[in-house]
C-alpha positions in Angstrom: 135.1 149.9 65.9 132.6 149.9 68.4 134.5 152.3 70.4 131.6 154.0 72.4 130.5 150.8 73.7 133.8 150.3 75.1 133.5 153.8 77.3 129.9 152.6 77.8 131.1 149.4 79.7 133.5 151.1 81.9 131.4 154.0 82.3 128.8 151.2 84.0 131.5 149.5 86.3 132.8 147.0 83.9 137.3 146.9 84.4 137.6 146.3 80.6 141.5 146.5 79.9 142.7 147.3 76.2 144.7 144.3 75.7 141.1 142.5 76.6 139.7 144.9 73.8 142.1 144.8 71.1 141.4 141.0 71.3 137.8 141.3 71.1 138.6 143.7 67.8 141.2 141.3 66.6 138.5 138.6 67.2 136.0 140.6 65.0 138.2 141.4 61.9 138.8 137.8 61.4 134.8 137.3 61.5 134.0 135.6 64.6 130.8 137.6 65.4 129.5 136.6 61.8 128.2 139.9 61.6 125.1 138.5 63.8 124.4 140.4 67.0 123.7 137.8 69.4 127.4 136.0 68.6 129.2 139.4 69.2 127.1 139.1 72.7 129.1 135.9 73.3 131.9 136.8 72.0 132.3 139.8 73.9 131.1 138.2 77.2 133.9 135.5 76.9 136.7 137.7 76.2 135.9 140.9 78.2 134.0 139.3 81.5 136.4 138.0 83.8 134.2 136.5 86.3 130.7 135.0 86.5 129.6 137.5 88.8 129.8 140.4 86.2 127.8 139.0 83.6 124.4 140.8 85.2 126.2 144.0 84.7 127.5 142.9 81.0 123.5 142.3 80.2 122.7 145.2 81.5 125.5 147.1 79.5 125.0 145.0 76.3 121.1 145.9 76.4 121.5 149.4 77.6 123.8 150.2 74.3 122.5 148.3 71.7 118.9 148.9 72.7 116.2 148.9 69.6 118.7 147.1 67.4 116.9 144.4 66.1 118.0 140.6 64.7 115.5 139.6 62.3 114.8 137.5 58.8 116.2 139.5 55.5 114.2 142.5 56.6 115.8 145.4 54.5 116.9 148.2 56.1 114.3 150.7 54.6 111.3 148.4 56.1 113.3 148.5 59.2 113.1 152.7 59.0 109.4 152.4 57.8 108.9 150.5 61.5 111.0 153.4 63.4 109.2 156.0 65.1 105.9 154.7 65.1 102.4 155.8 65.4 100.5 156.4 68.3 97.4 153.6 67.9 94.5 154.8 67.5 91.5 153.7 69.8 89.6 151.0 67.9 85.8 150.8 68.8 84.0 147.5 70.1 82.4 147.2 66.5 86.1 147.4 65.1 87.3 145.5 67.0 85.0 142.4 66.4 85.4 143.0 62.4 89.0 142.1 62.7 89.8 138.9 61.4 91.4 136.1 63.5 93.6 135.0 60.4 94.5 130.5 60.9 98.3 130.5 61.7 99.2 128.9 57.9 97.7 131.5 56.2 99.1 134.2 58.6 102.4 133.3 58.1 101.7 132.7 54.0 100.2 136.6 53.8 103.2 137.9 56.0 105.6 136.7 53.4 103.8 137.6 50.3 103.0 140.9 52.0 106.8 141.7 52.1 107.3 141.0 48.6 104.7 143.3 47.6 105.2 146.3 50.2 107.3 149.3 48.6 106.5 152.2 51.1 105.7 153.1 54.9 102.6 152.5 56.3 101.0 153.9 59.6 97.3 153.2 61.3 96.5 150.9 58.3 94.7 147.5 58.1 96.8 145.4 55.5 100.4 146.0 55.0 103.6 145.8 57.5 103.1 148.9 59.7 102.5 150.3 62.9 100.0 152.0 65.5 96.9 150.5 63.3 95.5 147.0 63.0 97.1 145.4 60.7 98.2 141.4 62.0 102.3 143.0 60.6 104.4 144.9 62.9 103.8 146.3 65.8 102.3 149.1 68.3 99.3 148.7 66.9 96.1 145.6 67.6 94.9 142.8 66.1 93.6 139.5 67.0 96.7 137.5 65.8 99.6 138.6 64.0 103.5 138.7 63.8 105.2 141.1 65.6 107.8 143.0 63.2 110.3 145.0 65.8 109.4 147.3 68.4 108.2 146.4 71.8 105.0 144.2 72.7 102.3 144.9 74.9 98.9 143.6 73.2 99.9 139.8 74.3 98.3 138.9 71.0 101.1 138.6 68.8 101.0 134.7 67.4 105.0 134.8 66.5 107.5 137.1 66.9 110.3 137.2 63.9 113.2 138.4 66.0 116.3 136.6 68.5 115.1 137.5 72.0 117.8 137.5 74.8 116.5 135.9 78.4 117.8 136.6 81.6 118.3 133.6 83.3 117.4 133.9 87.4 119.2 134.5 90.0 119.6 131.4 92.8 121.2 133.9 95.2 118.3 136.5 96.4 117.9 136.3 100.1 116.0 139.3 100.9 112.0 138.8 101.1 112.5 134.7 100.3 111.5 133.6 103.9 107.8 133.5 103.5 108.1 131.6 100.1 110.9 128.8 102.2 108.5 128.7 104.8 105.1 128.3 102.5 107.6 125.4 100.7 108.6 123.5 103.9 105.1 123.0 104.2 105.5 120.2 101.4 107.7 118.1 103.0 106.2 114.6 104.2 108.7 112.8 106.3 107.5 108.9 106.1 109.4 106.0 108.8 111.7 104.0 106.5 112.3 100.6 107.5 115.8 100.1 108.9 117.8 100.5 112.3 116.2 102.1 114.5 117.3 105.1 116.0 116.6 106.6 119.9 113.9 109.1 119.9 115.2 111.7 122.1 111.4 113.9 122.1 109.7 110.5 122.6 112.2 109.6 125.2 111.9 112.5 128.0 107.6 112.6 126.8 107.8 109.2 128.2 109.9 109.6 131.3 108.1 112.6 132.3 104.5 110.4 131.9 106.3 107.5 134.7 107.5 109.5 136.8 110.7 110.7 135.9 112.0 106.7 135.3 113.8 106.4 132.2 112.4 105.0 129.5 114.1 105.2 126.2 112.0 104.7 123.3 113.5 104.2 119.8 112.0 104.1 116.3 112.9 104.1 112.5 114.4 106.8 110.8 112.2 109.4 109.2 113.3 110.4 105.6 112.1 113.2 103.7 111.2 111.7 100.0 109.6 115.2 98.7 111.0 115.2 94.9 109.9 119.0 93.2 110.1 120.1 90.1 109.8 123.1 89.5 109.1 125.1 85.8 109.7 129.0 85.6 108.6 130.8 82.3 110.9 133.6 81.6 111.4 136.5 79.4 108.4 138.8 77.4 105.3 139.2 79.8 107.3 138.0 82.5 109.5 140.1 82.8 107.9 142.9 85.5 107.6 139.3 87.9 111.2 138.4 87.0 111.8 139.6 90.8 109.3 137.3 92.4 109.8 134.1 90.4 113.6 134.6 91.1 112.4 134.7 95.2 110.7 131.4 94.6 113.7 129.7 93.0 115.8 131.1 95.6 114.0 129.7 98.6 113.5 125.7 96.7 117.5 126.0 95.8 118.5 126.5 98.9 115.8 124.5 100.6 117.6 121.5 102.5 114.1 119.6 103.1 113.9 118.1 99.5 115.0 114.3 98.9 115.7 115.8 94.9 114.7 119.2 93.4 115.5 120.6 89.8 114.3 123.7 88.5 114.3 124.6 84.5 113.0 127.3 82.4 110.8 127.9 79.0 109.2 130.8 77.5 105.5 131.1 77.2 104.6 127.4 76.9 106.6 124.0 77.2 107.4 122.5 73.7 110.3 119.9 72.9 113.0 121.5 75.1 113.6 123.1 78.8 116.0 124.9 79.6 118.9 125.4 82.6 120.5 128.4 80.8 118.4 130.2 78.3 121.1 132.6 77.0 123.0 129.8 75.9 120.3 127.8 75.3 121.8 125.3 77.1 118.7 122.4 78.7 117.3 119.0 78.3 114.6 117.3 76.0 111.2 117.3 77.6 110.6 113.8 76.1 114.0 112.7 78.0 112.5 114.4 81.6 109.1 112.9 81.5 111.3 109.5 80.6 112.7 109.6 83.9 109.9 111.1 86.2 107.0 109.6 87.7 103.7 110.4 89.8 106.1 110.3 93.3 107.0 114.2 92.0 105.6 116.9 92.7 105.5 119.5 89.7 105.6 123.5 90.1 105.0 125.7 87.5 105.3 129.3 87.3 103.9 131.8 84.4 101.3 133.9 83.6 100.0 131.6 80.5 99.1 134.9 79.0 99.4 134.0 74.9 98.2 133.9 71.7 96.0 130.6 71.6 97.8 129.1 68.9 100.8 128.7 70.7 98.3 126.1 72.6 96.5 124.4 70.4 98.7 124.5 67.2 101.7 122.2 65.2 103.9 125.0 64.5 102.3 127.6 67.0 105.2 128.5 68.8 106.0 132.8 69.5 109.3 131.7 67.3 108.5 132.6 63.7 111.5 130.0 62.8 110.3 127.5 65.6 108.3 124.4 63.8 106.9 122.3 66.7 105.7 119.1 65.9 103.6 119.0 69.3 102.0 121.8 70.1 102.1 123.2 73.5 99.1 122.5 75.1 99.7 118.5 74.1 103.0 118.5 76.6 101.2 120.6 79.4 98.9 117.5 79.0 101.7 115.0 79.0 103.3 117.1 82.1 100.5 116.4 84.2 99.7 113.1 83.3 103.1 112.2 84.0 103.1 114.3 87.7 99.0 114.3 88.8 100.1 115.9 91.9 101.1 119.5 90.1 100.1 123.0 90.2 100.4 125.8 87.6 101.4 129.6 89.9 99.9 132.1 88.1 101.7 135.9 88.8 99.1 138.1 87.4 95.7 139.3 89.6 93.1 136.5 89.2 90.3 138.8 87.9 92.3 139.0 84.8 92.1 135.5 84.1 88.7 135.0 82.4 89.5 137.8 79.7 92.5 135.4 78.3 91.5 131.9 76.4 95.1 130.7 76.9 94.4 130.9 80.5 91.7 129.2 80.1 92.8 126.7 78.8 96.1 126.0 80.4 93.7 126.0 83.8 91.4 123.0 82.1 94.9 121.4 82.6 96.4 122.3 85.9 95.0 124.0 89.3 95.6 127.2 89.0 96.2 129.5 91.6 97.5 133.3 92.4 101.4 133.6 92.6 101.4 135.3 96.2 102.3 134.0 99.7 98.8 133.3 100.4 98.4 131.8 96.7 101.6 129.3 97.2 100.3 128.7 100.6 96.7 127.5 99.0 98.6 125.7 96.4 100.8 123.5 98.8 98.2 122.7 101.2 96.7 121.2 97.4 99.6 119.0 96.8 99.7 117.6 100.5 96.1 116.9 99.9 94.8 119.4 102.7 91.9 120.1 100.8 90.8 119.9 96.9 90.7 122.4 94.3 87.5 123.9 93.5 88.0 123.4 89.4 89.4 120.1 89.9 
């Protein structure tokens, strides 16, 4: 079983032995992938992989191989071919385009279901039923205002859930190359205040001194200065993302290995902040939100990183999350709100070109909530200078 993929891993540098995969087949026939594709991805990882640094190269083997099969909901098989091969979509005029309905996310989801009951044959460049290339709110490759994304890849940024398992990448805290400018745009946010204490000989102060009386020594001493810059920074990963993976992961390199904070801690989310944040999305391994903002106050600084490029309802609605199976009691604009209240001195890093940012409401509205600015050197630099309180932001 699953012999290919076995070539396929070696063939991409992975030193898979075959007492390693007679394991992993002996670990199958007694059923511990339960037949679900995202467990075999474990399952493999932690028998096969030997060490952490391999596990890139496992992703990228896993995805390469098993690329277009999907994990989704009770979706037969012959709606799954229906979706294959799709359509190319066709242009839709500006007068189509405004007849299109922007369906409330209950009655989305309650048409998608009795949809499926009712569909018994393909359907290409339609209006109504689960399809592709036209612009219906089911499947995919096609346009509409909201919808679920059935399979296939995205690209419209307008699907309101998507009803499959999506794997993240987590980033990388080990990229050196091109990180200087972002570590030195960062060090501008340190603020090193005098502590009360024992004082301590000021060895610049000392020779300034000596050299103003005329070379008699004068030794001058002061307090300690201690840095008490606390960041927290908030990377959305995964979907749109994805072509800035490179950059965030420069950003996250630079404040990990930035010796200038008094505390720093980094997590991850996709699209918008609900209940949980994440230090490992693959193994959806994080903290409660709730529990974070418990424990944080206004003496943080917060840092957060994403293009805010979603369907509104993710924003504004209980139970808008992409997740078709994710029922958020809060919805995601509601903790954005709660973020910044929490931190006041915070600053949303947008990666995508600001003239792109009036054409999106979520972007909108995410920047009613945080300063916004461009996710570039001169950008971060703008954004700092912000939180030190150099100057003031011209929507806030």
């Amino acid at each position: 079983m699953f012999l290919d993929f076995l070539f396929h891993a070696r063939a991409v540098g992975l030193k898979v032995s075959v007492t390693e995969w007679m394991t992993l087949m002996e670990a199958l026939a007694q059923g511990h992938a339960r037949s679900d594709l995202a467990c075999f991805y474990h399952l493999g990882r932690s028998i096969l992989i030997k060490k952490e640094s391999q596990f890139d190269l496992w992703d990228r083997a896993f995805a390469s191989y098993f690329k277009g099969i999907e994990h989704t909901f009770d979706l037969d098989d012959e709606l799954m071919d229906w979706l294959s091969n799709p359509v190319l979509p066709k242009e839709l005029s500006a007068e189509e385009l405004a007849k299109l309905q922007e369906l409330d996310l209950d009655e989305l989801r309650k048409k998608f279901e009795e949809t499926l009951k009712k569909q018994d044959e393909r359907h290409d460049g339609g209006n109504r039923w689960v399809g592709t290339g036209g612009s219906s709110p089911y499947g995919h490759g096609g346009y509409h205002p909201s919808g679920v994304r059935i399979g296939g890849p995205g690209g419209g940024r307008n699907a309101v859930q998507v009803a499959e398992l999506r794997q993240f990448r987590n980033l990388r805290n080990d990229r050196v190359l091109d990180t200087r400018q972002i570590g030195v745009a960062l060090r501008r946010l340190r603020k090193l205040a005098r502590d009360t204490g024992p004082e301590e000989l000021s060895v610049p102060k000392t020779i300034d001194k000596t050299a103003r009386d005329g070379g008699e020594i004068d030794l001058v001493f002061e307090p300690p200065r201690n840095n008490k810059l606390k960041l927290l920074l908030l990377m959305d990963v995964g979907g749109s993302m994805d072509p800035h993976s490179e950059l965030c992961e420069r950003l996250f390199s630079a404040a990990h290995a930035a010796s200038h904070f008094k505390k720093f801690e980094a997590y991850q989310f996709h699209n918008c902040v609900y209940e949980n944040l994440y230090t490992d999305m693959q193994e959806y391994r994080g903290i409660m939100t709730q529990d974070l903002l418990n424990r944080i106050d206004q003496t943080w600084t917060l840092v957060i990183v994403g293009d805010a490029w979603m369907s509104p309802y993710e924003l504004t609605h209980t139970g808008g999350a992409i997740y078709y199976f994710h029922n958020n009691v809060v919805p995601g604009l509601e903790w954005l709100k709660r973020l910044r209240q929490k931190v006041p001195k915070s600053v949303w890093l947008n990666p995508e070109p600001e003239k792109f940012w009036g054409s999106a409401k979520s972007i909108r509205l995410v920047k009613d909530v945080f300063p916004m600015y461009q996710f570039s050197v001169d950008g971060l630099t703008e954004a700092v200078d912000y939180l030190r309180g150099a100057h003031s932001h011209p929507m806030h």
